[in-house]
C-alpha positions in Angstrom: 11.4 148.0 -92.6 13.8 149.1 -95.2 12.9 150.2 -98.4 12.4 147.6 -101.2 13.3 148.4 -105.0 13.7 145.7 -108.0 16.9 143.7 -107.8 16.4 143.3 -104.1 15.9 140.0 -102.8 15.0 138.1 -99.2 11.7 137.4 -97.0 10.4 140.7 -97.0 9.9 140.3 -101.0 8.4 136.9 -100.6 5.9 138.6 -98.4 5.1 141.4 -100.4 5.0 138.8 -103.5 2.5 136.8 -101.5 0.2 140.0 -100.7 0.0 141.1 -104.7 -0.9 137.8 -105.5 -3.8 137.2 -102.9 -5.3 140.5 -105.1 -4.5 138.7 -108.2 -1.7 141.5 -109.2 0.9 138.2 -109.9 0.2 134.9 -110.4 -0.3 132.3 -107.4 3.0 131.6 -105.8 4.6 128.3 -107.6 7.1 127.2 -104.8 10.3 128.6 -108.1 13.3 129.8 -106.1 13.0 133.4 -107.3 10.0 134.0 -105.2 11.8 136.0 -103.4 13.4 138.4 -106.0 12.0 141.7 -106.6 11.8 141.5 -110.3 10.0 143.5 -112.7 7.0 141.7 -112.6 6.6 142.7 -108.9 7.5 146.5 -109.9 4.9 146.2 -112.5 2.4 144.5 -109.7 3.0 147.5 -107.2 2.8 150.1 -109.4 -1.0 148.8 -109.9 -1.1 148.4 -106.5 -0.2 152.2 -105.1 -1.8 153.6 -108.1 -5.4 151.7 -107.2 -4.5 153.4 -103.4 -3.9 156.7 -105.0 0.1 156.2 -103.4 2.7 157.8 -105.3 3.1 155.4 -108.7 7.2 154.7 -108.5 7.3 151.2 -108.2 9.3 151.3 -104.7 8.0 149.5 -101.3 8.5 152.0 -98.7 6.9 152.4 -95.5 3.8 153.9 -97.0 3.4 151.5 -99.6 4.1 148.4 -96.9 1.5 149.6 -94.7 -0.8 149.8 -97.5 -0.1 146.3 -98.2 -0.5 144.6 -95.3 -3.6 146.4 -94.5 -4.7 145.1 -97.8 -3.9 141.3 -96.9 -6.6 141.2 -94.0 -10.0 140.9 -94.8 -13.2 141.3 -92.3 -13.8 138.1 -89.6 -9.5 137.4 -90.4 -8.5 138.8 -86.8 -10.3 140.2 -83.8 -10.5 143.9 -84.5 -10.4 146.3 -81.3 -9.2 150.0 -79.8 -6.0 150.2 -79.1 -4.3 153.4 -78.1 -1.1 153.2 -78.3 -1.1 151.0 -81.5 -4.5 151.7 -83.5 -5.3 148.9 -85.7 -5.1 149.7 -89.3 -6.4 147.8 -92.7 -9.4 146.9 -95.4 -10.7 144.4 -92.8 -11.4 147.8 -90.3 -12.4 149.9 -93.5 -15.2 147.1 -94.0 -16.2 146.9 -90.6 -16.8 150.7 -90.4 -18.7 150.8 -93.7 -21.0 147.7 -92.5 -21.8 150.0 -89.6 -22.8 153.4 -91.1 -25.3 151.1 -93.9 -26.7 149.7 -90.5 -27.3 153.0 -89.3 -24.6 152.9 -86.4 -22.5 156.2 -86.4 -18.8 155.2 -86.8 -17.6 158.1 -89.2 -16.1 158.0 -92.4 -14.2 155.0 -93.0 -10.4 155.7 -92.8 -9.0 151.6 -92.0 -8.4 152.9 -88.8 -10.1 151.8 -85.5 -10.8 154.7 -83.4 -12.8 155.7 -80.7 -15.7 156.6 -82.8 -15.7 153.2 -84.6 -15.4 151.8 -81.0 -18.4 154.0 -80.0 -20.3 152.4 -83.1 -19.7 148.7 -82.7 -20.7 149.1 -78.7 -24.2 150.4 -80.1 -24.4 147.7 -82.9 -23.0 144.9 -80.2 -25.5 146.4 -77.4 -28.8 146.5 -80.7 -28.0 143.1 -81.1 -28.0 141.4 -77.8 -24.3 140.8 -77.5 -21.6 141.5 -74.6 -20.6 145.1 -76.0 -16.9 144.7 -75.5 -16.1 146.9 -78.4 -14.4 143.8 -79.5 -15.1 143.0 -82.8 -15.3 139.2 -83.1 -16.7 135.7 -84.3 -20.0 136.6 -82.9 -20.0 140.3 -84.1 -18.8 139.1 -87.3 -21.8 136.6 -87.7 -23.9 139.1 -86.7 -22.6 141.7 -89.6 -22.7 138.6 -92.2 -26.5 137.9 -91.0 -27.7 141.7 -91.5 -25.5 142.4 -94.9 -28.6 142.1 -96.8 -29.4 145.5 -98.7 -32.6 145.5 -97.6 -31.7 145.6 -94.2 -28.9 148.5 -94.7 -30.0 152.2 -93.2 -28.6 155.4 -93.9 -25.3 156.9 -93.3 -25.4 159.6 -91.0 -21.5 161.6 -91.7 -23.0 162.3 -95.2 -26.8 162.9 -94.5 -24.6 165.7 -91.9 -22.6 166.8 -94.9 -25.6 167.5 -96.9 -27.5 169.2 -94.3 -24.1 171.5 -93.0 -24.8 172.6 -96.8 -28.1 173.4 -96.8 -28.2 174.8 -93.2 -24.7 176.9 -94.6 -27.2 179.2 -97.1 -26.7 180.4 -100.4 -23.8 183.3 -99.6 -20.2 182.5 -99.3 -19.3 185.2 -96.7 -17.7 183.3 -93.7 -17.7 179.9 -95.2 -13.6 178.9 -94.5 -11.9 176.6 -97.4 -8.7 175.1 -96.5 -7.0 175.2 -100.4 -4.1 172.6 -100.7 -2.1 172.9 -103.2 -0.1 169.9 -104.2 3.5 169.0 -103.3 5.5 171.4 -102.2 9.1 171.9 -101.2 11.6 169.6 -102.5 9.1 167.3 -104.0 8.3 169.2 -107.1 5.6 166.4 -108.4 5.4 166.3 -112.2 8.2 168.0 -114.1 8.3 168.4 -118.1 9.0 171.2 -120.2 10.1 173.6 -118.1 6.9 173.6 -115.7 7.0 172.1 -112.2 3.5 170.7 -111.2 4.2 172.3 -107.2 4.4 175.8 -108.7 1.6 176.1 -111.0 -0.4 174.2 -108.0 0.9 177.0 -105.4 0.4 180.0 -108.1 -3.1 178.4 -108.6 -4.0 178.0 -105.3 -3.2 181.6 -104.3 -5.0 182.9 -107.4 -8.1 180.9 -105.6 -7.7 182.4 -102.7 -7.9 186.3 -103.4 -10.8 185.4 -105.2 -12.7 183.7 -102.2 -10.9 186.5 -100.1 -12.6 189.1 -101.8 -15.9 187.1 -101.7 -16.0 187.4 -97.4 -15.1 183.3 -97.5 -12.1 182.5 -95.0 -9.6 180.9 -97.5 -6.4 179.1 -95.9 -3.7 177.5 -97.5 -2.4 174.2 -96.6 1.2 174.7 -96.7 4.1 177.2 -97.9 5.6 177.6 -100.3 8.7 175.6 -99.5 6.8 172.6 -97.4 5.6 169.6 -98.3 3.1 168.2 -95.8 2.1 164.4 -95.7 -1.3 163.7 -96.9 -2.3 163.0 -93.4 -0.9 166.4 -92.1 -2.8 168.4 -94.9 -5.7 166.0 -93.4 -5.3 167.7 -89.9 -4.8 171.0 -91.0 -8.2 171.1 -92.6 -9.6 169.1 -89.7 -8.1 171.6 -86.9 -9.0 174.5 -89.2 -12.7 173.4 -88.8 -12.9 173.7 -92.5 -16.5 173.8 -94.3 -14.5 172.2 -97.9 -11.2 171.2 -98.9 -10.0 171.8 -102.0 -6.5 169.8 -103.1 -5.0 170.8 -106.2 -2.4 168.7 -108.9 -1.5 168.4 -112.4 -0.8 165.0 -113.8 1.8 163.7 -115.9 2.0 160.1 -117.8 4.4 158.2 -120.7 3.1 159.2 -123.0 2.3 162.7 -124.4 -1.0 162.3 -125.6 -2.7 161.9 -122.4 -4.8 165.4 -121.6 -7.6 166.7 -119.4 -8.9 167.6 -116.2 -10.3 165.0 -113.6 -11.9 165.5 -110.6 -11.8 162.7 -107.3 -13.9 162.2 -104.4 -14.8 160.0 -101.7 -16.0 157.2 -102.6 -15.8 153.3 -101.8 -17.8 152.0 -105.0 -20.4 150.3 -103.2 -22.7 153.1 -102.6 -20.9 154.7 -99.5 -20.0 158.2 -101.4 -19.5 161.5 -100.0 -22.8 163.2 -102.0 -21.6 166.4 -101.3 -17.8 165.8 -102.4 -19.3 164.4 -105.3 -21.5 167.4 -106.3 -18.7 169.8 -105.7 -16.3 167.4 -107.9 -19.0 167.6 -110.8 -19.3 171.3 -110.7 -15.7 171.6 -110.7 -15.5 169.4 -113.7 -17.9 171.2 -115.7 -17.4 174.3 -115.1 -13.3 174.5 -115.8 -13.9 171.7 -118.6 -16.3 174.2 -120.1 -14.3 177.4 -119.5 -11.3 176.0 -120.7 -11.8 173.4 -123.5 -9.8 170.9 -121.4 -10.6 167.5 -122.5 -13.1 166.1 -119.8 -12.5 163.2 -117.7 -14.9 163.4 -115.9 -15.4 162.8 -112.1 -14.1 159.0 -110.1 -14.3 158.0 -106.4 -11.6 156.9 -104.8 -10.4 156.3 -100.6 -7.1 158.2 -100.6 -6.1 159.0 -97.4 -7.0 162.8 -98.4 -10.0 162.2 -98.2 -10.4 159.1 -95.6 -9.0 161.5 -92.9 -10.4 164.7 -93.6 -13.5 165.3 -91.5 -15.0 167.9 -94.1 -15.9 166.8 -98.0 -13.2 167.6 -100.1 -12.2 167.6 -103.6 -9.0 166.8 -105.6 -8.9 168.5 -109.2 -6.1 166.8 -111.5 -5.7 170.1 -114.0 -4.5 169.2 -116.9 -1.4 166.7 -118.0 2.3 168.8 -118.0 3.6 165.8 -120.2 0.8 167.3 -122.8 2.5 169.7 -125.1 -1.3 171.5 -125.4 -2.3 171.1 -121.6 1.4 172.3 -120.3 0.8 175.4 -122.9 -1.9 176.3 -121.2 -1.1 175.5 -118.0 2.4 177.7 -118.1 -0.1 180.8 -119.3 -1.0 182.9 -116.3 -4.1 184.1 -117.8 -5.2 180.4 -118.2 -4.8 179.8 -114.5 -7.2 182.8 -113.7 -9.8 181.4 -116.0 -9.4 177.9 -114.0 -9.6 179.9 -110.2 -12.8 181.1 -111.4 -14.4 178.0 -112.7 -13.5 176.4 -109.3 -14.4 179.6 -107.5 -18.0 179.3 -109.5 -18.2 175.8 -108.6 -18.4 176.5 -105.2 -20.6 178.8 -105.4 -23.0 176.9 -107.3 -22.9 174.0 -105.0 -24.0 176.7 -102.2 -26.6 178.1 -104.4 -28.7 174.6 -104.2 -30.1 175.5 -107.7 -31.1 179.0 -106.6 -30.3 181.6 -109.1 -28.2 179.2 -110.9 -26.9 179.8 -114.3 -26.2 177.5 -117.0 -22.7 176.4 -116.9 -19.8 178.5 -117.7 -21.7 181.5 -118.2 -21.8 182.5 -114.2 -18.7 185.2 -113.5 -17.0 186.2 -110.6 -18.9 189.7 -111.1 -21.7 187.6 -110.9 -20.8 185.8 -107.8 -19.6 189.3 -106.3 -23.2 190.8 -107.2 -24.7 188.1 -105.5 -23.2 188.5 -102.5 -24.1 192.0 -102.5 -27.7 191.4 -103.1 -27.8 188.6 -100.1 -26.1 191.7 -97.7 -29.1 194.2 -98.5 
């Protein structure tokens, strides 16, 4: 499809109009002759829109933000859901199937909105559990079936992150040999936030290598995510880590926003809002939020879930730290001090370290230093 802006106008805007307002981002369609105008009420509407999918906030329908869209207009029972190879089905309506299935106790992965062989794999179990033909066709008698067992009382646990909690435990307190894919954000000729002088894919490139020395010189197997002139697509950065076989993924940003005053750090996670979470993304989130809130004075922003494709399609728990706001005179001061971005490598290096440690050993928050961590080590070699 081509790409939609404000001022454009045809049938492909009255579709995308329609879409906002079945989420209630515009009013109901009123049959005026403008429906089909891209005006600033639809800007306004999917701006909301690709900033609630953690899609870049400009405003602008292109293809990412259409497939978003229509993914978001379907809804679970509104078409027969199925694998396809060579066109894999994609949307909310497929993102609620697979969570239904992991709170029934049926294995289908992390939900990602896509169906895949694993989700396939799942609904044949559920389908076979439940005395149906297991077609791996998700239909009206599947979807009855799913409606009838919704109950919380009848929902099980959810094996991916009962695994990710054991991999940690199993893992052991040391960091020698644990392998960390480090992402730093942007990259090439997308720069991401730039104010002041400071470009947010530098300091997240200088940051990121600052990280890894210090994991390098800990025995952990830190890898970067791109170059320094690339920019991959969320979902390549996805792969990476995924083909890496990575143990954590760390993806690291800097904000900006209108208006000046908005500061802090912020930490993201897997999360739906409904009780599927990612309990060990969401541990490592808090200690990184602590820890570089404490060690820096940042303003806290605490920690949020969210289902960006980052972390929908990355098969290890993983992290995305927003450090600091460049459009903030005090946070871009800091930021654009190289000093600062040591202190911040070791808070997140600590972090890690602490979600390892299980509560053995630990130390209150921001008193644990990388001499510390390297002592540590040392003692767990002997």
């Amino acid at each position: 499809m081509r790409v939609l802006r404000r001022g454009d106008a045809g049938p492909d805007v009255a579709e995308i109009r329609s879409i906002l307002a079945g989420m209630d981002l515009l009013p109901p369609v009123t049959g005026t002759d403008d429906y089909d105008t891209f005006d600033g009420a639809v800007e306004g509407a999917v701006r909301a829109f690709q900033q609630r999918r953690g899609l870049m906030t400009d405003g602008i329908v292109g293809t990412a933000t259409f497939q978003a869209l229509k993914g978001a207009s379907y809804h679970l029972g509104s078409r027969p859901l199925s694998y396809m190879i060579a066109s894999p089905v994609h949307g909310d309506d497929v993102f609620t199937l697979q969570e239904r299935l992991t709170e029934l106790g049926f294995d289908a992965g992390r939900p990602d909105g896509y169906f895949g062989p694993q989700t396939e794999r799942a609904l044949k179990t559920f389908q076979r559990d439940m005395r149906l033909t297991p077609d791996g066709m998700c239909g009206p008698a599947t979807i009855r079936e799913l409606h009838r067992l919704s109950s919380p009382r009848a929902r099980g646990g959810r094996p991916v992150f009962l695994r990710e909690q054991e991999q940690v435990r199993q893992a052991g307190p040391r960091l020698r040999g644990k392998r960390i894919v480090i992402d730093p954000g942007h990259g090439g000729d997308d720069l991401g936030v730039v104010s002041g002088g400071l470009r947010e894919a530098d300091i997240a490139w200088d940051l990121a290598r600052r990280l890894e020395g210090r994991m390098k010189a800990t025995g952990m197997e830190a890898l970067i995510s791109r170059g320094p002139n690339h920019s991959p697509t969320e979902l390549e950065r996805a792969r990476f880590a995924n083909d890496s076989g990575a143990d954590l993924f760390l993806s690291l940003h800097s904000d900006g926003n209108r208006s000046p005053r908005a500061q802090g750090i912020a930490s993201f996670h897997f999360g739906t809002g409904n009780g599927t979470t990612s309990t060990v993304g969401e541990l490592l989130a808090g200690f990184i939020q602590r820890e570089v809130a404490a060690r820096t004075g940042m303003l806290d922003c605490r920690t949020h879930y969210k289902t960006w494709e980052i972390f929908t399609r990355t098969r290890c728990p993983a992290v995305r730290v927003e450090i600091g706001y460049l459009t903030n005179p005090d946070d871009a001061r800091k930021l654009g001090d190289p000093a600062f971005r040591d202190i911040v490598a070791e808070g997140i290096l600590i972090a890690v370290k602490r979600l390892y440690l299980l509560g053995e050993g630990d130390q209150p928050t921001g008193t644990f230093t990388f001499a510390d961590v390297l002592a540590h080590e040392l003692a767990k070699a002997e």
